[in-house]
Biopython code that builds the backbone (N, CA, C, O; Angstrom):
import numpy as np
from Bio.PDB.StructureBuilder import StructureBuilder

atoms = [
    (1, "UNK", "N", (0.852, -1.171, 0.000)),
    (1, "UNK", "CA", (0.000, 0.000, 0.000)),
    (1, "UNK", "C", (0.901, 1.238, 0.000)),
    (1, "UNK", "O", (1.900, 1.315, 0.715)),
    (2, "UNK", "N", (0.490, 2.228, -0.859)),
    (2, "UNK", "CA", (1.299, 3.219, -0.873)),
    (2, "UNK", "C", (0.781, 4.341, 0.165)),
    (2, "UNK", "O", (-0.404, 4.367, 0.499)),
    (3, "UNK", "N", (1.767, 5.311, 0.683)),
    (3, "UNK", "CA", (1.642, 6.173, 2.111)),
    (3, "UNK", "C", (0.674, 7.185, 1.691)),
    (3, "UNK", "O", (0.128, 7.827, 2.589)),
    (4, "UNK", "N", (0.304, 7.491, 0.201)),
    (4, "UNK", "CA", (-1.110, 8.109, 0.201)),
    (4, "UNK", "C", (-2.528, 7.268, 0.630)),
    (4, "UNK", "O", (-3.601, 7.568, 1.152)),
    (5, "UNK", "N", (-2.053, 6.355, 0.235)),
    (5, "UNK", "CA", (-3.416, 5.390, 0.236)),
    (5, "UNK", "C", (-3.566, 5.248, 1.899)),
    (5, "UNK", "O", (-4.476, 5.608, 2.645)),
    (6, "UNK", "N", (-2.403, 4.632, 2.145)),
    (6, "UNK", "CA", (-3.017, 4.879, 4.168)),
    (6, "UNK", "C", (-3.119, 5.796, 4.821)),
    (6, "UNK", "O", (-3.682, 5.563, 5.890)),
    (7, "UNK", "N", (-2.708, 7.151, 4.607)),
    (7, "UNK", "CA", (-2.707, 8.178, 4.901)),
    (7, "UNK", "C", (-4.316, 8.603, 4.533)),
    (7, "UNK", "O", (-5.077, 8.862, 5.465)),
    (8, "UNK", "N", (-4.743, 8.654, 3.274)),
    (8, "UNK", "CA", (-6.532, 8.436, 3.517)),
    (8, "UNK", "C", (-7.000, 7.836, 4.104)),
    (8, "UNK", "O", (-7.906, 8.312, 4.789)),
    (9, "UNK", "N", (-6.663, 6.339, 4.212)),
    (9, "UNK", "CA", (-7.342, 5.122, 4.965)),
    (9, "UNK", "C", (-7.435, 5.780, 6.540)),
    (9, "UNK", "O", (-8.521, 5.818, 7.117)),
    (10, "UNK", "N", (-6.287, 6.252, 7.123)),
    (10, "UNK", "CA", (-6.146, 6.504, 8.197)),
    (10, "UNK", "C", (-7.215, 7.769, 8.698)),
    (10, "UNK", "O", (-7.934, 7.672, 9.692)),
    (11, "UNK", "N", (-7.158, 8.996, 7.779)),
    (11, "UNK", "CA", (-7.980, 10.382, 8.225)),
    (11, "UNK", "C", (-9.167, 9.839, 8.342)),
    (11, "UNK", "O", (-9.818, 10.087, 9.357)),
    (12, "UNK", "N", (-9.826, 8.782, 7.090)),
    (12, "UNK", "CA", (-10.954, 8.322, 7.367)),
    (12, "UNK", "C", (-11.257, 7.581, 8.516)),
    (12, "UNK", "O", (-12.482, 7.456, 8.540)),
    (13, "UNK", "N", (-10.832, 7.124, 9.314)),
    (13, "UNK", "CA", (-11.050, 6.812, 10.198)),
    (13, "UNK", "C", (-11.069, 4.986, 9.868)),
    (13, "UNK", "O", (-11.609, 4.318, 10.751)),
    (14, "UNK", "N", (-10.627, 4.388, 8.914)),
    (14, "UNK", "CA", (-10.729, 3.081, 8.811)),
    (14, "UNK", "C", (-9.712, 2.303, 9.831)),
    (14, "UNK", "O", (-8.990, 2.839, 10.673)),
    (15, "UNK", "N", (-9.824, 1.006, 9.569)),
    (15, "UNK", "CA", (-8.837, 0.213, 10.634)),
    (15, "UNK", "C", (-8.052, 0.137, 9.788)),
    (15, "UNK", "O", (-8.527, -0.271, 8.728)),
    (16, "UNK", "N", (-5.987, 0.574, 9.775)),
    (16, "UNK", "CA", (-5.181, 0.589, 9.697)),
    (16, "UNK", "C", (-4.462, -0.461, 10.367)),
    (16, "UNK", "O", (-3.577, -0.625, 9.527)),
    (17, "UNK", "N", (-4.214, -1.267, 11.250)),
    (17, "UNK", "CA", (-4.035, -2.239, 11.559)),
    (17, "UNK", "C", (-3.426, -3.118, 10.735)),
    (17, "UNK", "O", (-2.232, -3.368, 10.904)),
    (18, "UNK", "N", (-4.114, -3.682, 9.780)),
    (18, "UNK", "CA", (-3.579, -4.821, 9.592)),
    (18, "UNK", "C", (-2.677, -4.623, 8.506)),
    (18, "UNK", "O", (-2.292, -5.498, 7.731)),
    (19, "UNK", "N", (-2.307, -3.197, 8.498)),
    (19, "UNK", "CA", (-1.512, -2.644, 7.361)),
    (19, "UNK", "C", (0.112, -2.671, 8.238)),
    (19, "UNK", "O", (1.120, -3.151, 7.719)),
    (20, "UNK", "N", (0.095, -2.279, 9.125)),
    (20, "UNK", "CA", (1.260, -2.785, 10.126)),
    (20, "UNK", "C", (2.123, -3.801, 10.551)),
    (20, "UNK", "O", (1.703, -4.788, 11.155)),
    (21, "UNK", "N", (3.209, -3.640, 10.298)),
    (21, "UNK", "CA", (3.924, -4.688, 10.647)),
    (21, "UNK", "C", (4.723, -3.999, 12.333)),
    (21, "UNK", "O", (5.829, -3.487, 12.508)),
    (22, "UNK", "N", (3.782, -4.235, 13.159)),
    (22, "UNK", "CA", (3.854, -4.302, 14.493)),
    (22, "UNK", "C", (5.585, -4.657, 15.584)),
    (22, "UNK", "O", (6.139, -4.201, 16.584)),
    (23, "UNK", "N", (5.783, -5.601, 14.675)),
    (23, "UNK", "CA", (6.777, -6.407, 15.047)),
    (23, "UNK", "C", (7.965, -6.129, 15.117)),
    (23, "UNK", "O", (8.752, -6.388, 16.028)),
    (24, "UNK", "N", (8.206, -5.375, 13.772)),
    (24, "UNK", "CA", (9.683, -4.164, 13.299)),
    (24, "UNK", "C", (9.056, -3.247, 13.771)),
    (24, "UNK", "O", (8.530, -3.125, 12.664)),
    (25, "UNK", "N", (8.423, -2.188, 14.560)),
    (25, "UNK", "CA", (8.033, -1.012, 14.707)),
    (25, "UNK", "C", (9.040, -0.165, 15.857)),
    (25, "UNK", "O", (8.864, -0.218, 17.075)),
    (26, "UNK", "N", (9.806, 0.387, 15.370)),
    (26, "UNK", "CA", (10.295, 1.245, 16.924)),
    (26, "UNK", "C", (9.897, 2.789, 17.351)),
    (26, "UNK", "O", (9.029, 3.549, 16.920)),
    (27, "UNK", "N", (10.672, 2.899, 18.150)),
    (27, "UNK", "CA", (10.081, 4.358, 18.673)),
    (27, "UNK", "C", (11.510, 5.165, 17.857)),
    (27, "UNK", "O", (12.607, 4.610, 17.786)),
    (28, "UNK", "N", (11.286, 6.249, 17.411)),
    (28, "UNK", "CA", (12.432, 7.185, 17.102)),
    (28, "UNK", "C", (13.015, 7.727, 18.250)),
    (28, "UNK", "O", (12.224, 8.199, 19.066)),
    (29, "UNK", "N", (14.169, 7.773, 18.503)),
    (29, "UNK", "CA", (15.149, 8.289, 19.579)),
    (29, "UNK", "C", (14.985, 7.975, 21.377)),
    (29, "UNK", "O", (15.277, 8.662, 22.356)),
    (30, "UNK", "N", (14.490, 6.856, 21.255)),
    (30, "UNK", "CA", (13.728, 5.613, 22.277)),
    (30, "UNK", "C", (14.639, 4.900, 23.092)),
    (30, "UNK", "O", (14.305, 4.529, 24.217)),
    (31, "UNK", "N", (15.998, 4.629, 22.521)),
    (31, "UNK", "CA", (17.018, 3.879, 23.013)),
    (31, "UNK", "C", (17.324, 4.172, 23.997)),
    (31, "UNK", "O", (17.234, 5.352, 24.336)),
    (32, "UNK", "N", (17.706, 3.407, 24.667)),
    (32, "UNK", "CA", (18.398, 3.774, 25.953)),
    (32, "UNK", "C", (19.804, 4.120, 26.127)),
    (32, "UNK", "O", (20.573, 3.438, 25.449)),
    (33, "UNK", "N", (20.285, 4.941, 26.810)),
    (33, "UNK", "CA", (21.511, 5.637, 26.656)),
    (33, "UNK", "C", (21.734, 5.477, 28.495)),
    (33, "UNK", "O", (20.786, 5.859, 29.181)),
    (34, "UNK", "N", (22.902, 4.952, 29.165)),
    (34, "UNK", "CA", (22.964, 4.954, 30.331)),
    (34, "UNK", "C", (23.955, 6.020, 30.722)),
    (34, "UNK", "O", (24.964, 6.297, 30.073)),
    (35, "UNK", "N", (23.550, 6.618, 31.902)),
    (35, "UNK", "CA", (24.522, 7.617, 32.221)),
    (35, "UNK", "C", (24.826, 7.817, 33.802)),
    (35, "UNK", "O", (23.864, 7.718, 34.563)),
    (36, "UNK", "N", (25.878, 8.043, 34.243)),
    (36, "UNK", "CA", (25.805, 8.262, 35.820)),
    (36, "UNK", "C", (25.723, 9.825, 36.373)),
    (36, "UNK", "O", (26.186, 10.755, 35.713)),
    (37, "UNK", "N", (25.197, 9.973, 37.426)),
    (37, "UNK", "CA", (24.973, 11.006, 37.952)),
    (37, "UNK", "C", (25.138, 11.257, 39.446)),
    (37, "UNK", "O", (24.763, 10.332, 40.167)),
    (38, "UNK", "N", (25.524, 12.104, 39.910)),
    (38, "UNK", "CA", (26.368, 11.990, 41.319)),
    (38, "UNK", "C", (25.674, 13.145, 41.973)),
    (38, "UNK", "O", (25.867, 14.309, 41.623)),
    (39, "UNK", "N", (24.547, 12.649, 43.308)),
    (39, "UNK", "CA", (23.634, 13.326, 43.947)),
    (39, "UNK", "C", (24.292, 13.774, 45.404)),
    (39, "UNK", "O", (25.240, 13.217, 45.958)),
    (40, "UNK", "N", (23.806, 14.526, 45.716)),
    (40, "UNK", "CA", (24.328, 14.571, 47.408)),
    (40, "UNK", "C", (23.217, 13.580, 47.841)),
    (40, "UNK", "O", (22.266, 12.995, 47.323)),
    (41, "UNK", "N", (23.941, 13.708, 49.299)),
    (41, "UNK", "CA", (22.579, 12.173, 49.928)),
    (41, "UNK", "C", (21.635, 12.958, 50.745)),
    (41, "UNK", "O", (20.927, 12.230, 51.440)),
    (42, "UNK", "N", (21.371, 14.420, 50.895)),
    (42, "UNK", "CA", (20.257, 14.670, 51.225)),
    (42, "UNK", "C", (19.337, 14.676, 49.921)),
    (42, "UNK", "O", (18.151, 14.974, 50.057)),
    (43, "UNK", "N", (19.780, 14.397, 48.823)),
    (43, "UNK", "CA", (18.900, 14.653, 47.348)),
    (43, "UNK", "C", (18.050, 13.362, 47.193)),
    (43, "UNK", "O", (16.862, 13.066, 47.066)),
    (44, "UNK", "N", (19.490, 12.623, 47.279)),
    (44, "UNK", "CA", (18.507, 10.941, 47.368)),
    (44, "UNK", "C", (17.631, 10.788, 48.272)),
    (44, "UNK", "O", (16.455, 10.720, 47.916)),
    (45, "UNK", "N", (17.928, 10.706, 49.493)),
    (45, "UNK", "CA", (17.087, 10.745, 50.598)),
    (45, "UNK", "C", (16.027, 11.304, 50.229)),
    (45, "UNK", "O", (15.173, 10.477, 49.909)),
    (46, "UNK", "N", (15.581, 12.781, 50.095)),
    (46, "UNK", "CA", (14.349, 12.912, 49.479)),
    (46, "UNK", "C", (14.194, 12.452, 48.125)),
    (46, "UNK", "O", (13.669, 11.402, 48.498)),
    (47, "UNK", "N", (14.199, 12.343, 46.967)),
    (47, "UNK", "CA", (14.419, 11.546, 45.727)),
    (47, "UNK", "C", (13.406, 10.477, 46.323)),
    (47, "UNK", "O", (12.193, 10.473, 46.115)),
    (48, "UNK", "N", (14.260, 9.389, 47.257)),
    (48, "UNK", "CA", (13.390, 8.310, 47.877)),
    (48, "UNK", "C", (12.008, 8.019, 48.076)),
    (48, "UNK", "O", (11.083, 7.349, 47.617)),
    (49, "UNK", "N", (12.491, 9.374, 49.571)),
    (49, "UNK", "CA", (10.985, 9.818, 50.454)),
    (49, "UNK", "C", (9.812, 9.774, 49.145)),
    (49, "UNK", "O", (8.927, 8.925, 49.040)),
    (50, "UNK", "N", (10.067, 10.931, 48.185)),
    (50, "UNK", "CA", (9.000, 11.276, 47.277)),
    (50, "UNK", "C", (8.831, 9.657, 46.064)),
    (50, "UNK", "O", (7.836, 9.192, 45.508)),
    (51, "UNK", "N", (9.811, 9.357, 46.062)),
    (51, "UNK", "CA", (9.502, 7.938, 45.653)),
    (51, "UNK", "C", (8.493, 7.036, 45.935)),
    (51, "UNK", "O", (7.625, 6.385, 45.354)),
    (52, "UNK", "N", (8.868, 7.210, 46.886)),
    (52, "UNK", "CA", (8.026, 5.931, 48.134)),
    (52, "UNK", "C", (6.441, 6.492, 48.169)),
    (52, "UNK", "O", (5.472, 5.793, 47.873)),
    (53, "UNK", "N", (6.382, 7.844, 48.575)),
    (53, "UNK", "CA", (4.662, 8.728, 48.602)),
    (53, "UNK", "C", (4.138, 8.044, 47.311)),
    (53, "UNK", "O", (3.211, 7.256, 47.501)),
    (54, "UNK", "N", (4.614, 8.221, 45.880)),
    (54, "UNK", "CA", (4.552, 7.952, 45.068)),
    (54, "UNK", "C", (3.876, 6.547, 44.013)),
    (54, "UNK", "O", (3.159, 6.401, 43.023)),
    (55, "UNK", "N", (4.880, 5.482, 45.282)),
    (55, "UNK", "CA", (4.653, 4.258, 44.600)),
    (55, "UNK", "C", (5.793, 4.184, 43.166)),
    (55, "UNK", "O", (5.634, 3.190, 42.457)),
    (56, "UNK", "N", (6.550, 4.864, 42.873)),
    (56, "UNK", "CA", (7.010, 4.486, 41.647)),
    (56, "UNK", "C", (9.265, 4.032, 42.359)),
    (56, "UNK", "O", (9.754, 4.193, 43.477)),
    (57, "UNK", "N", (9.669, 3.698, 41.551)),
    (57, "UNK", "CA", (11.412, 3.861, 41.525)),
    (57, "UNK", "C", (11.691, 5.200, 41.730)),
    (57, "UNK", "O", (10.822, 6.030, 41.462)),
    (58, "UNK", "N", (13.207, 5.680, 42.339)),
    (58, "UNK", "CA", (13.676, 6.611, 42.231)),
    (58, "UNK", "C", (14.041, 6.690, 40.815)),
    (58, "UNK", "O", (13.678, 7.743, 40.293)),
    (59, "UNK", "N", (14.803, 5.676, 39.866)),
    (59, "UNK", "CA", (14.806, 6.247, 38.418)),
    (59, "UNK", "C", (13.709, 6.387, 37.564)),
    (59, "UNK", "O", (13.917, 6.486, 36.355)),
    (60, "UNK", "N", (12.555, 6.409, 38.017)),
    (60, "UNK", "CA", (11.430, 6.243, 37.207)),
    (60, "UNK", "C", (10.777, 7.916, 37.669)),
    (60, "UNK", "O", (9.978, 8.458, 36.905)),
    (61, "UNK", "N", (11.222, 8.621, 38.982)),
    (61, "UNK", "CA", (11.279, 9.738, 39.350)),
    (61, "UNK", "C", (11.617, 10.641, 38.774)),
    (61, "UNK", "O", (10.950, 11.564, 38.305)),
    (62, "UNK", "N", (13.225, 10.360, 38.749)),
    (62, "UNK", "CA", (14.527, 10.895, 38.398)),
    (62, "UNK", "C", (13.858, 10.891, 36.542)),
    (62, "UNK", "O", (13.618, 12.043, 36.182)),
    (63, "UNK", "N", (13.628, 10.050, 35.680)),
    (63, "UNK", "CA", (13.089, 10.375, 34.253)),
    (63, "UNK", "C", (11.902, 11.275, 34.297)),
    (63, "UNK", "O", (12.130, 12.298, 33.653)),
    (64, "UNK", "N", (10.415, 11.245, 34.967)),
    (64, "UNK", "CA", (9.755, 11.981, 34.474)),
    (64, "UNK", "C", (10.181, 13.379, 34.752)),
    (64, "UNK", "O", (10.152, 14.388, 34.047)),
    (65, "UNK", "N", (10.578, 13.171, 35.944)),
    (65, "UNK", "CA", (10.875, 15.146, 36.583)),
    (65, "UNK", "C", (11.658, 15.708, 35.358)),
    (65, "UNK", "O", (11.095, 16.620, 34.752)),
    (66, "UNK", "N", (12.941, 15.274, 34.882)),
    (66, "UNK", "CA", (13.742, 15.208, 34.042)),
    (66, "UNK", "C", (13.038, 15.636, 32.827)),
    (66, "UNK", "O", (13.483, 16.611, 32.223)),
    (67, "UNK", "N", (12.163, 15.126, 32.465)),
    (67, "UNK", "CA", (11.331, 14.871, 31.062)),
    (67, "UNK", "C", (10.397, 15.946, 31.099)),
    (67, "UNK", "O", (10.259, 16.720, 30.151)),
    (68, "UNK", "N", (9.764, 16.020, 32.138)),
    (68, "UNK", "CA", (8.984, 17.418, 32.561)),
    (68, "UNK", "C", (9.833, 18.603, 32.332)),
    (68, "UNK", "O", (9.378, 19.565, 31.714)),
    (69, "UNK", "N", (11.085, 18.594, 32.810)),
    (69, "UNK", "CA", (11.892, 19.976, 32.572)),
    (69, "UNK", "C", (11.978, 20.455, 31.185)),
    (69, "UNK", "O", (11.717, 21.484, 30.562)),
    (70, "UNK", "N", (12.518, 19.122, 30.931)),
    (70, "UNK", "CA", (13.122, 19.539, 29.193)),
    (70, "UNK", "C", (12.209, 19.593, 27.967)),
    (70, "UNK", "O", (12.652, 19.775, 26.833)),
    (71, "UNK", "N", (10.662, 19.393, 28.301)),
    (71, "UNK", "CA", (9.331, 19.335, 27.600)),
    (71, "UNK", "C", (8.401, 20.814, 28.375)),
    (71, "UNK", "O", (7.454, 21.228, 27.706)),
    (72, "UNK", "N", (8.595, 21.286, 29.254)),
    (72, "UNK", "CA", (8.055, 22.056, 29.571)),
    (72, "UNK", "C", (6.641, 21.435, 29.916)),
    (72, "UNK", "O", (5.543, 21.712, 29.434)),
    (73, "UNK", "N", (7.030, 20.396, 31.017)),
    (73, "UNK", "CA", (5.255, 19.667, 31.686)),
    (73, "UNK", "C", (5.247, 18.618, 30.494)),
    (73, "UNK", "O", (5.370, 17.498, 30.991)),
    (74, "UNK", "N", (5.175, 18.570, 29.478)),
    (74, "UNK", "CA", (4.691, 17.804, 28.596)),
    (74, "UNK", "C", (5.154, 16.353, 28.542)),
    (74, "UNK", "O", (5.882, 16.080, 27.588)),
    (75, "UNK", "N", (4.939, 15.635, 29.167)),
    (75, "UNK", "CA", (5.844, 14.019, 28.898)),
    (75, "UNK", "C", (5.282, 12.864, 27.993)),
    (75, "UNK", "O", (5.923, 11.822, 27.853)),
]
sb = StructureBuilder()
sb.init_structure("model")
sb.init_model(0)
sb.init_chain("A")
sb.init_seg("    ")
for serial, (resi, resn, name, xyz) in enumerate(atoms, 1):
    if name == "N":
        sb.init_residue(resn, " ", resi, " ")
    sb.init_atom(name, np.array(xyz, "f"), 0.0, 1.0, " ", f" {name:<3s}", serial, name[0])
structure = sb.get_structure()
């Protein structure tokens, strides 16, 4: 199918689906990149605390806050 043809299929509102190959699909600029970062330990300590209120990881913290900054709220 050519990218006009799904590109109508799609505005119309049809099921696109099975036009997908799901399987190869990635995210653009998605990868993971590891990096270290060196906190004072009153940072972690709260980092934690607000962790814990939370229910989530401190790196799962440490990304949205992060992601919030550099999106302006938007994640």
């Amino acid at each position: 199918m050519k990218a006009k043809e799904f590109d109508k299929k799609f505005d119309a509102g049809e099921d696109i689906s099975k036009s997908l190959d799901v399987a190869r699909a990635t995210r653009v600029k998605q990868e993971l990149k590891r990096v270290n970062v060196d906190f004072p330990s009153w940072m972690v300590e709260a980092l934690d605390k607000e962790a814990r209120r939370l229910g989530v990881t401190r790196q799962s913290i440490i990304k949205v806050w992060i992601s919030e900054r550099l999106h302006g709220g938007l994640v």
